[in-house]
C-alpha positions in Angstrom: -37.5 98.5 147.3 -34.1 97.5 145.9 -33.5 96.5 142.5 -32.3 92.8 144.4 -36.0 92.9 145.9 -37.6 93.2 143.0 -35.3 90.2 140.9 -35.8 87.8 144.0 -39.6 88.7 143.8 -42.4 87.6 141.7 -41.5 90.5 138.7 -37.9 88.4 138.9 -39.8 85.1 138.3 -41.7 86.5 135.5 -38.8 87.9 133.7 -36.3 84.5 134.4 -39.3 82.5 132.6 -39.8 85.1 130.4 -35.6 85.1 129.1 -35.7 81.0 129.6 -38.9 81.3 126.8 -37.4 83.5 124.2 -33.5 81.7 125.0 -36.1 78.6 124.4 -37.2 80.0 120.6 -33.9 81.9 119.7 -32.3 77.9 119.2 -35.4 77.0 116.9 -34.0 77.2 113.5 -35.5 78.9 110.9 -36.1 76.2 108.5 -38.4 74.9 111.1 -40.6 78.0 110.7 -40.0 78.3 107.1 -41.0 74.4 106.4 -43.9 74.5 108.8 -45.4 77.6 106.5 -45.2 76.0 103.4 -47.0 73.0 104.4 -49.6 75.0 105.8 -50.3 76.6 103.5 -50.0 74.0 101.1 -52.4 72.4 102.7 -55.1 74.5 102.5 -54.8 74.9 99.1 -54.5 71.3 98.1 -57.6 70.4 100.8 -60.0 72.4 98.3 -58.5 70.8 95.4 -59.1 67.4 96.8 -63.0 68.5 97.0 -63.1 69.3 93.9 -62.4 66.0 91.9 -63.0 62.2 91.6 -60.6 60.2 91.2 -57.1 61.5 90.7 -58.0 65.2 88.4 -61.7 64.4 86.9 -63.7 67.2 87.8 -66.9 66.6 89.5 -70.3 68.1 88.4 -70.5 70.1 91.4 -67.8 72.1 91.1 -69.0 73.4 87.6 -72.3 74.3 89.6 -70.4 76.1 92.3 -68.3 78.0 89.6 -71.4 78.8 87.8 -73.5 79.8 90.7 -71.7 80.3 93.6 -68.6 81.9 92.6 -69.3 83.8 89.6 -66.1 84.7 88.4 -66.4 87.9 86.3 -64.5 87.9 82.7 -63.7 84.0 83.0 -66.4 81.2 82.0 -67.3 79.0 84.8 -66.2 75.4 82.9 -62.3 77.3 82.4 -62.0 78.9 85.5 -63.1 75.2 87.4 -60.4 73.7 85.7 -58.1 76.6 86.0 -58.6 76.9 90.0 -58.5 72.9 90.7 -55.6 72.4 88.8 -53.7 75.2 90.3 -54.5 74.2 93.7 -53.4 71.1 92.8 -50.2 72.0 91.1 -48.9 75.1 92.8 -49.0 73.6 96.5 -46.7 70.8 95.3 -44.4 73.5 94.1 -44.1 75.3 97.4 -43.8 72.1 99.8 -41.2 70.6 97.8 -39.4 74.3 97.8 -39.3 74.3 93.9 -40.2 77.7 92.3 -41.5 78.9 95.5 -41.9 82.5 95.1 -43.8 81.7 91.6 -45.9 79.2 93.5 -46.7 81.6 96.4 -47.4 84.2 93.6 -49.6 82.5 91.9 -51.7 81.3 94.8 -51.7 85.1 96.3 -53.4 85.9 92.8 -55.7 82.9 93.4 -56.4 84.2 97.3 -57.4 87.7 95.9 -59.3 86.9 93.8 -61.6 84.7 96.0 -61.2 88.0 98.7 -62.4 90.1 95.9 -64.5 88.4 93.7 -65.7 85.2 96.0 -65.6 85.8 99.6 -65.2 89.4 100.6 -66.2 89.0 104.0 -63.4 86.5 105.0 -60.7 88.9 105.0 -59.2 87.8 108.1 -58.9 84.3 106.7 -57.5 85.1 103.5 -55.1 88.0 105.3 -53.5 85.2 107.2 -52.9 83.1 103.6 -51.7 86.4 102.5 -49.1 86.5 105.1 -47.3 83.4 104.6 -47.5 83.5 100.8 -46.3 87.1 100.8 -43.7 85.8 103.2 -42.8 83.0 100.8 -42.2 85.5 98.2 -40.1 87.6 99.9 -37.9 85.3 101.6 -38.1 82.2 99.5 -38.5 78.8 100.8 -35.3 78.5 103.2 -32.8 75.9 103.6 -34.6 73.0 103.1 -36.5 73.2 99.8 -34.6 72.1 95.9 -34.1 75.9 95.1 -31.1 76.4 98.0 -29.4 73.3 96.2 -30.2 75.5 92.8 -29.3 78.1 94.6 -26.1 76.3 96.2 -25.1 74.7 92.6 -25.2 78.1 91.0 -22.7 80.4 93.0 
């Protein structure tokens, strides 16, 4: 079989769609990506804030329970590390979906996701290694073009 044969074929086909698909993703830039990870994982973070207060940052009773009981923080008393975890989810989310500090936002929640891993919920490693991912991502890379710290970035070189 020529190598003609096998383009006009079905293995041709394939590989056309195949070249037209990545083509497709290589014009995708990469704030897209970068913008779309932030907010995810924003998200998730600020989502289990949200649970864990009335109103606009008043703990509720429950979460002291589930700190107390359910969690079980070693070295940390329950009452500080509720406060500690809800406002953090609060606060550091904001950070990285506005691009502002970003790799000390991502940081600081990759702390947070290890210690639920190790300390919380060792059995959902496969969550917490996809939160890993993106934060570790965030800290390597930063938040991209479309965050405040490329204008910092921009106004100091």
């Amino acid at each position: 079989m020529s190598e003609t044969q096998i383009n006009a074929g079905p293995v041709g086909q394939i590989t056309s769609l195949v070249g037209w698909a990545v083509g497709l993703f290589d014009r995708i830039p990469s704030f897209v990506f970068e913008l779309a990870m932030r907010v995810s994982i924003a998200m998730v973070f600020w989502t289990s804030a949200r649970t864990k207060v009335e109103g606009f940052l008043t703990l509720k009773p429950s979460t002291f329970f589930l700190f107390e009981y359910e969690y079980a923080l070693p070295l940390i008393p329950h009452n500080i590390a509720a406060y500690m975890a809800t406002y953090a989810e609060h606060f550091f989310p904001i950070l990285i979906v506005l691009g502002f500090a970003t790799r000390f936002g991502a940081a600081a929640l990759l702390a947070m996701t290890l210690v639920i891993q190790i300390f919380v919920y060792p059995g959902a490693w496969s969550l917490h290694l996809l939160w890993a991912s993106i934060l570790i991502y965030l800290m390597a890379r930063g938040a991209g073009v479309v965050s405040i710290d490329h204008l910092i970035k921009q106004k100091l070189s």
